[in-house]
N, C-alpha and C positions, 0 to 999 in steps of 0.2 A: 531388475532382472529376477524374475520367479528361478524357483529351484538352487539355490546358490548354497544351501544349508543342507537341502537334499531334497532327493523328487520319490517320490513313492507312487510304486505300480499297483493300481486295485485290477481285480477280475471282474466285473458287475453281470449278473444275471443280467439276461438280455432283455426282460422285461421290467428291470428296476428301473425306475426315475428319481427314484429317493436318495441313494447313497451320494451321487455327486454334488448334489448341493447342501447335502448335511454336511460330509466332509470338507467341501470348498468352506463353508463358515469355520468350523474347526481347525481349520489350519493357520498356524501360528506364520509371521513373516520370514521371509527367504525358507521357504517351504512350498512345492508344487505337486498337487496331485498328476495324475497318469491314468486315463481308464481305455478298458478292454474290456468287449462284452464277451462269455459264456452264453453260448443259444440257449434258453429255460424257456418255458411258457407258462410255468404255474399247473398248479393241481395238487397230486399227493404222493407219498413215497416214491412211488417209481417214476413220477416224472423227475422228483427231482433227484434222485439218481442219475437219469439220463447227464443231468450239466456234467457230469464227470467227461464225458466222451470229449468236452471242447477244452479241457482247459491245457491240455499239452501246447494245442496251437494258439491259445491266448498268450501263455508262458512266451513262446517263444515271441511273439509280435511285441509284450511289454516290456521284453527285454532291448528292444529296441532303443528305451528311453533312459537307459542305463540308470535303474533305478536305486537307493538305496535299501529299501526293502521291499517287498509282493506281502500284497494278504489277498488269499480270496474272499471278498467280496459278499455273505449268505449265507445266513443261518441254517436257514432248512436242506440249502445241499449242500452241507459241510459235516450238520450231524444225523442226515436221511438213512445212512448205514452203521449209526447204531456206536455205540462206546470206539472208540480208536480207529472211528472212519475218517476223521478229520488231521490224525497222525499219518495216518496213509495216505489221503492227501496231499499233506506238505511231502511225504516223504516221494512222492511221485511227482511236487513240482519243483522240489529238489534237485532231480535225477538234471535239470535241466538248467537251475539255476545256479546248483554248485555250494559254494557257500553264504551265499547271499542270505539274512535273512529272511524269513518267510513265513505266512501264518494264514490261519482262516479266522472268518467273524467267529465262529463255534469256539477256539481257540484261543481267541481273544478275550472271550465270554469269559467264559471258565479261570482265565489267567486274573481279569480283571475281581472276580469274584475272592478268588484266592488272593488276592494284591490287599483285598480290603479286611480279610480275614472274616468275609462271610460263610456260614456253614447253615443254616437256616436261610430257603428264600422265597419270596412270591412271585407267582409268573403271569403276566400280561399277554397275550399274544393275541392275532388276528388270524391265526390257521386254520383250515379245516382239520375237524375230529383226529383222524388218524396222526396230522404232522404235528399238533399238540400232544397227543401223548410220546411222541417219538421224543420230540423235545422236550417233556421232563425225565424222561427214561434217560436221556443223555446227562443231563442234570447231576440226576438222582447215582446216576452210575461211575460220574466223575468224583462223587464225592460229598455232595451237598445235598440237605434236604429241602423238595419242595411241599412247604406246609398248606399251600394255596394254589391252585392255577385258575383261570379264567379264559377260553376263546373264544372268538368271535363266528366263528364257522364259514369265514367269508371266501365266498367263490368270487368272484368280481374283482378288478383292481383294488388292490390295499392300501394305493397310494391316494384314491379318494377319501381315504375314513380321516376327518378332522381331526385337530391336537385337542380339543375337544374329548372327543371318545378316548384318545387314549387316555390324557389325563383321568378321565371317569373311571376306567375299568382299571389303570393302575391302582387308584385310591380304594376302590372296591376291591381288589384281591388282595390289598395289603393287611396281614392279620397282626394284633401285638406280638406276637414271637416271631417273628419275619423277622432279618437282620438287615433285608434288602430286598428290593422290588427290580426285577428284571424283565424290562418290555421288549420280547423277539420278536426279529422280522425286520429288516432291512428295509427293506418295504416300505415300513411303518413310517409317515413322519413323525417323531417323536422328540428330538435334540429338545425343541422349542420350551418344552413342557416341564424339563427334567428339574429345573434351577425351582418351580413353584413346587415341582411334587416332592423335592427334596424337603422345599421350609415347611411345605404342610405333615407331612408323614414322619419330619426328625430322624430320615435314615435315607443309607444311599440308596440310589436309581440308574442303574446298568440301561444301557438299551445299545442293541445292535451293532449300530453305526457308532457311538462313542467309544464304546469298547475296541472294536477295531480299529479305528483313529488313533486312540492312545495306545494300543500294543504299537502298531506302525511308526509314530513317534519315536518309542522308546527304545523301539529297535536297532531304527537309523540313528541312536544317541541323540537325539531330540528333547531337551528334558524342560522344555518352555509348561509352567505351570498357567493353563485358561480356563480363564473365568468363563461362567456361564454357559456350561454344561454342565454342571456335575462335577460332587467332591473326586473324584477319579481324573478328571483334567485337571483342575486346582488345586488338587493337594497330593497325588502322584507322578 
């Protein structure tokens, strides 16, 4: 019987393909994911903005599965509205869920970041121009510095770009004073890659979908240590 330990609600942008099967391998036994799409389509700031309009009625549909905790689901339209748009978020799927815990990937990010006591980091991503600099303004505004970034500027599905490329462009934007490499974008396939970028660069590698998996985790009192993602699953 899946979910016996607890079931967790995600929100998925409606055009992600990536998050369900990163998180389905991440998840530890008597554990079940739950997904609900947000209508997105991709683009820049103000599309993703738009995903705000659906998540009232995702909220309530995922509550359906009587979840132990909700995270939404997206980087980019969690932190599209800039330092404390992703607190306003929770505090709006709140209104709905009550006490339940709750969180967004952007929230995740930042907690998992903070978890490891990075304050120095490098950023990977696959966004177009404007959503990468939004994303390290968020970053940068949380708290942390980024000494590096890198984008890809891709318009096109991001769920095509190989673990390949990412591994390349994480290792390419990682500088020696970087404390940590963090690959945004839900999107991204990336899980795969984290465990070789880890032994070759001797420092953690944040991405996305793991960050969000292990706040969700630990929310729902989850506290199973997994190998093969990331010191952030194996050793928090």
């Amino acid at each position: 019987m899946r979910g016996w330990r607890a079931r967790l609600g995600i929100l998925v942008p409606s055009g992600i393909v990536v998050t369900e099967p990163e998180l389905n391998k991440m998840s530890p036994e008597g554990v079940s994911c739950h997904y609900h799409r947000v209508y997105f389509r991709g683009g820049g700031i103000e599309k993703l903005r738009r995903a705000e309009k659906g998540i009232d009625d995702a909220v309530r549909l995922i509550l359906h599965t009587r979840p132990s905790a909700i995270a939404l689901a997206g980087t980019g339209v969690s932190f599209a509205g800039g330092y404390g748009y992703d607190q306003m978020l929770i505090k709006k799927m709140k209104e709905l869920t009550g006490s339940l815990p709750t969180t967004t990937t952007s929230t995740s990010v930042i907690d998992a970041l903070r978890k490891l006591k990075v304050t120095k980091v490098s950023m990977a991503m696959p966004y177009l121009e404007e959503v990468a600099k939004a994303a390290v303004k968020f970053v940068e505004d949380s708290g942390i510095q980024v000494l590096n970034m890198k984008y890809l500027d891709i318009k096109g599905p991001i769920h095509n770009l190989s673990e390949e490329i990412v591994y390349r462009t994480a290792k390419e934007v990682d500088t020696a004073d970087s404390e940590a490499v963090f690959i945004s974008c839900v999107g991204w396939p990336s899980i795969e890659v984290i465990e070789a970028l880890e032994c070759d660069l001797q420092k953690p590698v944040i991405s996305s979908n793991q960050a969000t998996m292990w706040n969700l985790l630990r929310m729902a009192k989850i506290n199973d240590k997994i190998e093969g993602y990331g010191q952030l699953l194996s050793r928090f």
